[in-house]
C-alpha positions as CSV (number, residue, x, y, z in Angstrom):
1,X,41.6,-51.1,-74.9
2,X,38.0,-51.3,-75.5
3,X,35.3,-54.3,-74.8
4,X,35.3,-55.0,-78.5
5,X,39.2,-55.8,-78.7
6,X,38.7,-58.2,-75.6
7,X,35.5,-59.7,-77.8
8,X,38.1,-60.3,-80.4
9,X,41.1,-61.8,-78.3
10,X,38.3,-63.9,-76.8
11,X,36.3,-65.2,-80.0
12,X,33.0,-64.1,-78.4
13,X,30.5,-61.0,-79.3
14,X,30.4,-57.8,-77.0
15,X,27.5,-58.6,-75.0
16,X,28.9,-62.1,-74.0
17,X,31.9,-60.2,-72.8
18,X,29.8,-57.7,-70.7
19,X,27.9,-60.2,-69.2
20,X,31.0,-62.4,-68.3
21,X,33.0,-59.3,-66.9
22,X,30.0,-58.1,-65.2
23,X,27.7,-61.1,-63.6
24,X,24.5,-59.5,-65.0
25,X,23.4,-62.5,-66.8
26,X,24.7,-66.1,-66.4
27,X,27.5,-67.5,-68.9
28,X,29.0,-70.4,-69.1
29,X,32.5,-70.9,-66.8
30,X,35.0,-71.6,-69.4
31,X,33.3,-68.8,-71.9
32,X,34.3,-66.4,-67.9
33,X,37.4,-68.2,-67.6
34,X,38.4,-66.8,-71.5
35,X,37.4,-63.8,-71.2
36,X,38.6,-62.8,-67.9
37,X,42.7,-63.7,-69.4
38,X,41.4,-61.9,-72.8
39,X,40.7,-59.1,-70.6
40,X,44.0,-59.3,-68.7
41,X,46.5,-59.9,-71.3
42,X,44.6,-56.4,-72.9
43,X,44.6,-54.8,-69.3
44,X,40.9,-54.2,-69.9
45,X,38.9,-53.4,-66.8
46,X,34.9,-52.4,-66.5
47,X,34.2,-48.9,-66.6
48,X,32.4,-48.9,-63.4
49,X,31.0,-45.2,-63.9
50,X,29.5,-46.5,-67.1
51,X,28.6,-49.3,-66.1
52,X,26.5,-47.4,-62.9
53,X,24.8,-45.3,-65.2
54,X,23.8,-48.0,-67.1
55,X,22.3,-50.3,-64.5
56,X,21.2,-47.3,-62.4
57,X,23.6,-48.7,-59.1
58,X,27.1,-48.1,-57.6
59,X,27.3,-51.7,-56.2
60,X,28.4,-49.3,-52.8
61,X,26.8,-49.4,-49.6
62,X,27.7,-46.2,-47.0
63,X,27.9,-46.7,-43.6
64,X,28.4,-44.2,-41.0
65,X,29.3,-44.8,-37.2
66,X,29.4,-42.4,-34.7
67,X,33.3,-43.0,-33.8
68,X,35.8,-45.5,-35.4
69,X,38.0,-44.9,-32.8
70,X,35.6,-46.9,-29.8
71,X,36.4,-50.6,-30.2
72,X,32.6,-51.7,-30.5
73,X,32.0,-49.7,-33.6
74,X,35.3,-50.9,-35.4
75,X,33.9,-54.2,-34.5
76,X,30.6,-53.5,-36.0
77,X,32.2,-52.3,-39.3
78,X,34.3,-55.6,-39.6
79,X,31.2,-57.1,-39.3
80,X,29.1,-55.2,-42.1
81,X,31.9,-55.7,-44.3
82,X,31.7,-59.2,-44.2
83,X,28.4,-59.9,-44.1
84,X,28.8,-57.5,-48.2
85,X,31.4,-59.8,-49.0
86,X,28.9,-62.4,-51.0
87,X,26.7,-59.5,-52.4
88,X,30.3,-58.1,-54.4
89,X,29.1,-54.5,-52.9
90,X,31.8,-52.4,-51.7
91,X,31.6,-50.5,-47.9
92,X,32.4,-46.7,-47.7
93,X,32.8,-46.0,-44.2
94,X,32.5,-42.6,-42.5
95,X,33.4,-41.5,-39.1
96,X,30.9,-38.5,-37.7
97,X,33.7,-37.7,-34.8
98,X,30.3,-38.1,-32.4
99,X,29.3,-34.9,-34.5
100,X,25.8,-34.2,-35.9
101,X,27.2,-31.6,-37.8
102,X,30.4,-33.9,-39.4
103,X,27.6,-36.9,-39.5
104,X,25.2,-34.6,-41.8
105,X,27.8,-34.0,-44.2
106,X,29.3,-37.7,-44.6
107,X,25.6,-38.4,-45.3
108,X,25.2,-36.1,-47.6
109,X,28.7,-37.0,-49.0
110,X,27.1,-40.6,-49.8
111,X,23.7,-39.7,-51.5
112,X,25.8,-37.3,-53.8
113,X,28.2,-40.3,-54.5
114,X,24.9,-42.5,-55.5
115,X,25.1,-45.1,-53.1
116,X,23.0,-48.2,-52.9
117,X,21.9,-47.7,-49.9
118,X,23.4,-46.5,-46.3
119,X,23.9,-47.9,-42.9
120,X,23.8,-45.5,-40.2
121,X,24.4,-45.3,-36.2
122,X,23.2,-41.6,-35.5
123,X,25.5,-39.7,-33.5
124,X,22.2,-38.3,-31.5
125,X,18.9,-39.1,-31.1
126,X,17.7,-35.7,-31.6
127,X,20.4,-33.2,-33.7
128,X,21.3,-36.6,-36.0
129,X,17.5,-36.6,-36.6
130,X,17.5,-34.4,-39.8
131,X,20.0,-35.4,-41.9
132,X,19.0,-38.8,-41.1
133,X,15.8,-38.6,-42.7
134,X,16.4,-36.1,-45.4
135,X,19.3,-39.3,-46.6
136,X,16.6,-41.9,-46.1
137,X,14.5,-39.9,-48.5
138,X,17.3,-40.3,-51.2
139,X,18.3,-43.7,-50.6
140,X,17.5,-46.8,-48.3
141,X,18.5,-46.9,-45.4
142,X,18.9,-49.0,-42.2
143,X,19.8,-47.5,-38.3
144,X,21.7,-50.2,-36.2
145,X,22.5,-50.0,-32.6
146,X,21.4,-46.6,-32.0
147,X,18.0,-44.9,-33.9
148,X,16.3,-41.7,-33.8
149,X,12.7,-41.7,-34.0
150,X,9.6,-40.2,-35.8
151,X,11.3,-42.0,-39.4
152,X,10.4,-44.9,-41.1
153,X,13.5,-46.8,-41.5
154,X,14.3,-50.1,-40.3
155,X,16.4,-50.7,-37.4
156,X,18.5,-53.6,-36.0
157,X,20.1,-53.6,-32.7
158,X,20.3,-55.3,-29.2
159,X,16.9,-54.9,-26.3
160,X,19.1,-52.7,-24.1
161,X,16.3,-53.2,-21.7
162,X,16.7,-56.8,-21.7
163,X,20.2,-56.6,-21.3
164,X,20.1,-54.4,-18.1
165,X,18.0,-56.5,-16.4
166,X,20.0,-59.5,-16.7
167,X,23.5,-57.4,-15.8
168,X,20.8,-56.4,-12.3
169,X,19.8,-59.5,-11.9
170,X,23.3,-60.9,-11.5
171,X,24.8,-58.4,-9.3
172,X,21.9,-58.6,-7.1
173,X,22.4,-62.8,-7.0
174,X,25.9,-61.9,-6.1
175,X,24.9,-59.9,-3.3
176,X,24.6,-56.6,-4.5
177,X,22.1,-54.0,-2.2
178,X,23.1,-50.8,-4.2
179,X,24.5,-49.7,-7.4
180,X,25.4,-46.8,-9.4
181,X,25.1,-46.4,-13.1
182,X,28.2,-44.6,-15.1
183,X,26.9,-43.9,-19.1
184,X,27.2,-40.9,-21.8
185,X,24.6,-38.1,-21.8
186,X,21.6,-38.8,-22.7
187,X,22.2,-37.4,-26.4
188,X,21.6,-41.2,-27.9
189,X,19.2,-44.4,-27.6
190,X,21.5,-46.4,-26.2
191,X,22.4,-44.9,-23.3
192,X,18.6,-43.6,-23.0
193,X,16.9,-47.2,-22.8
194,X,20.5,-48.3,-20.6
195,X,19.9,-46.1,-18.0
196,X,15.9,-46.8,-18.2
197,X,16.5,-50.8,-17.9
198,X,19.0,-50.3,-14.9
199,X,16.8,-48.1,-13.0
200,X,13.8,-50.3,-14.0
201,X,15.6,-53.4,-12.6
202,X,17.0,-52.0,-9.6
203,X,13.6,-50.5,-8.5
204,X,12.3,-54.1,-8.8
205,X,14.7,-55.3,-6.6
206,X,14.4,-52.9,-4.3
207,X,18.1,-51.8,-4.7
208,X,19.4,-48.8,-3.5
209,X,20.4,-46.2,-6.0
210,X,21.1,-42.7,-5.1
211,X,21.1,-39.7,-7.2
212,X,24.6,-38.8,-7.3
213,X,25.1,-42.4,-7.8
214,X,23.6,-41.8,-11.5
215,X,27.5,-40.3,-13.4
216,X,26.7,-39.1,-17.0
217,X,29.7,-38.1,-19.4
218,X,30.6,-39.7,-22.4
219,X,32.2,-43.4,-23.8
220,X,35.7,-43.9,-23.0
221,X,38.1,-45.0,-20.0
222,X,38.8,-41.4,-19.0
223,X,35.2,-40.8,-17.7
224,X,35.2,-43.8,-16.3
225,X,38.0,-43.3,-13.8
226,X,36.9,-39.7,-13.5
227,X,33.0,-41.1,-12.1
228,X,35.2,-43.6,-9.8
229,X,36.9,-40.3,-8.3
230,X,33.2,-38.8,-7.9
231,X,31.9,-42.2,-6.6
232,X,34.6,-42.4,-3.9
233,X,33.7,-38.6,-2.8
234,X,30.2,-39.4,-2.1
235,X,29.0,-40.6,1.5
236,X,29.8,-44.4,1.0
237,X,30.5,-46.6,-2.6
238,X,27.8,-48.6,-3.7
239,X,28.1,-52.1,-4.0
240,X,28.2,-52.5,-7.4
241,X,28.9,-49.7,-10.8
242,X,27.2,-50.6,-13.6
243,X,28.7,-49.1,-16.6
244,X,26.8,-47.8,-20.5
245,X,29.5,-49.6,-22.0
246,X,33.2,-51.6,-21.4
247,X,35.7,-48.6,-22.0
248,X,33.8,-46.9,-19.2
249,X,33.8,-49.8,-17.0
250,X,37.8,-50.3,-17.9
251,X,38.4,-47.0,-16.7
252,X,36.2,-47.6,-13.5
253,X,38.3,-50.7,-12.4
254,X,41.6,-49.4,-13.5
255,X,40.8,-46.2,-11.5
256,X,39.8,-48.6,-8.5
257,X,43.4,-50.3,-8.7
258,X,45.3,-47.0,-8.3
259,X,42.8,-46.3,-5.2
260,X,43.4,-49.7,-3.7
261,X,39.8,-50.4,-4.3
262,X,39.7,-54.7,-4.6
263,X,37.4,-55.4,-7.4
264,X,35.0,-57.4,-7.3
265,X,35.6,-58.0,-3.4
266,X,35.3,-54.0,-2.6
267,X,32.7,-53.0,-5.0
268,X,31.2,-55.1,-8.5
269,X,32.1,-53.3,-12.2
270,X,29.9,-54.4,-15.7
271,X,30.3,-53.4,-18.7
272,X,28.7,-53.3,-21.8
273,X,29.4,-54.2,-25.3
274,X,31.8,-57.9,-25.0
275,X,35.1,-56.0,-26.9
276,X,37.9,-57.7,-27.5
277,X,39.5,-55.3,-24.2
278,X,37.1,-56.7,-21.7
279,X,38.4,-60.1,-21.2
280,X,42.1,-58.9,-21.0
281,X,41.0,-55.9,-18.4
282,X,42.4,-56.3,-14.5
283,X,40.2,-58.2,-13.6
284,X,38.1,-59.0,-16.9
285,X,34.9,-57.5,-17.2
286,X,31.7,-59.3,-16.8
287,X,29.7,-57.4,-19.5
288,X,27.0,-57.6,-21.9
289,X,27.7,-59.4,-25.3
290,X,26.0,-57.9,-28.5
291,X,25.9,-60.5,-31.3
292,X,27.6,-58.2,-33.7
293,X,27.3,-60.8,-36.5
294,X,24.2,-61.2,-36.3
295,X,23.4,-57.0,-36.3
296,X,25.8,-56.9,-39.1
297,X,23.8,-59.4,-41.0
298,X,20.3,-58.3,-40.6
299,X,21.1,-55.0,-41.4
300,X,22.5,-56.1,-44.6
301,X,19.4,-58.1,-45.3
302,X,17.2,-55.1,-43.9
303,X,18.9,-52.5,-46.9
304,X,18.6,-55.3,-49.4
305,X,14.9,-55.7,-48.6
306,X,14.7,-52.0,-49.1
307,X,16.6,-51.8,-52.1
308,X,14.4,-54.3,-54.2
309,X,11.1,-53.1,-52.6
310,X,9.1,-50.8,-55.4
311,X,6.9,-49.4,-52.7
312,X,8.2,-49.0,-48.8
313,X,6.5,-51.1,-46.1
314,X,6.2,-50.8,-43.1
315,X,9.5,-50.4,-41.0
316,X,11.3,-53.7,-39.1
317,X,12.5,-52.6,-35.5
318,X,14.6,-55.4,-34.7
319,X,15.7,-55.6,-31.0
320,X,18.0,-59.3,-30.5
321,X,18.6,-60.8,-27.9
322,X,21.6,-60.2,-25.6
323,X,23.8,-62.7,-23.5
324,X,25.8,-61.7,-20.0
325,X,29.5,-62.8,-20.2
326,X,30.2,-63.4,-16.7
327,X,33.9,-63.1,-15.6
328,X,36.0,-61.6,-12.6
329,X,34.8,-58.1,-12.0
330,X,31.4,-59.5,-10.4
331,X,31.4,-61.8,-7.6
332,X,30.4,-65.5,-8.0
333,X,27.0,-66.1,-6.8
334,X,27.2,-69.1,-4.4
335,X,29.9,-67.0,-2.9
336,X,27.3,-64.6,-2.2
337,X,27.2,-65.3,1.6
């Protein structure tokens, strides 16, 4: 079937059905509503490889994260989707496996497929570095949560340092003296400006931190019951463990319920991120939550801006505001005493 039998079925010309199929110009509803059954009862679709090369765009947007498999990112990719959903643009996701390598071909993958733009959490903020800006040279493109530096894309995400000092701030209004900080390597932003906030904080306070109270290994539950074995081998526990993120804290307090280890009574645990986990851990983790929505969103908004711009400005670093869930891993402040 071509578009000139559906013109026929439908008693209009060829370019009224193009435009109803497509949405490029504005038709009347009941001239759509024709049509679209003209086009059915034919089994017509839109060529959407012609239809590409005509208007010079996929209607596809890539996004690549880091790993699907953490529960922050899959949230974050929910997220994107539906903040595409009104634009009629479709998502192709890619998981870099934590990867540089994996993470320069996906993005390569993309530009070769001709996508509108692409959405990208780097993998590292030095190897990812690369690839990253030999994609944003082909098409736009927007960094969320994490960035690498020296390129002049946009990028959305939380103020980690913000966020740190409120999770300080707390634990030291619940009576915290001393705390220890359990994150990745430093291989990414995140965990870079994390680790800077806490330590910023802490030294404000006068808190005690020690240096083999500072546990670097990577994001999931297994390092963080293998820092709570280190932690419980040093001199004495600290009075609180603040953790990069809530699949390390998870581990931490699960490892501190096989150790007898009372939390919050025996020792304060925070996490970072708000997953959908945290509030069913044992007990439920006070933690950091990123407005997801509101990332997904703006970096929507930021790759359309980029997409219609003819010449490129001068790049948006968007840091939003965080808010600390507060729930039973931290002690309750007037309990302080």
């Amino acid at each position: 079937m071509t578009i000139a039998d559906v013109a026929t079925r439908a008693g209009v010309s060829t370019a009224t059905v193009s435009r109803a199929l497509t949405g490029s110009r504005p038709v009347a509803a009941e001239t759509v509503r024709r049509v679209q059954r003209a086009a059915a009862e034919l089994g017509y679709s839109v060529n959407s490889i012609g239809r590409a090369l005509r208007s010079n765009r996929t209607d596809t947007i890539g996004m690549v994260v880091p790993s699907i498999s953490n529960p922050f990112f899959t949230s974050l990719v929910e997220n994107v989707e539906h903040a595409l959903g009104g634009s009629g643009k479709q998502l192709f996701l890619c998981d870099a496996r934590s990867d540089p390598a994996i993470e320069a071909e996906r993005l390569r993958s993309l530009v070769a497929r001709n996508v509108d733009g692409i959405i990208v959490s780097p993998t590292h903020g030095v190897d990812s570095a690369p690839a990253v800006l030999e994609a944003a040279r082909a098409v736009p493109l927007v960094q969320l949560d994490r960035y690498v530096g020296g390129t002049s894309t946009d990028w959305v995400g939380v103020d980690d340092i913000a966020a740190m000092r409120l999770v300080v701030d707390h634990v030291h209004a619940a009576g915290a003296r001393s705390a220890a900080f359990v994150g990745s390597l430093l291989t990414n932003s995140s965990t870079e400006r994390r680790l800077a906030g806490f330590q910023q904080r802490a030294a404000a306070l006068r808190m005690t931190v020690r240096e083999d109270w500072l546990l670097l290994g990577e994001y999931s539950i297994a390092w963080g019951e293998a820092a709570l074995e280190r932690l419980t081998a040093t001199e004495r526990m600290p009075d609180v463990i603040v953790c990069a993120d809530d699949l390390i804290a998870l581990g931490v307090t699960r490892a501190c319920r096989a150790r007898g280890i009372e939390v919050p009574d025996d020792v304060q645990v925070t996490g970072y991120d708000n997953i959908e986990f945290a509030r069913l851990g044992e007990p439920p983790l006070t933690t950091v939550d990123q407005p997801r929505k509101k990332i997904a969103s703006e970096a929507v908004r930021l790759l359309a801006a980029a997409s219609g711009s003819a010449a490129p400005e001068a790049s948006a670093h968007i840091a939003l505001i965080p808010n600390l869930v507060v729930r039973h891993s931290t002690r309750d402040v007037l309990d302080r005493e």
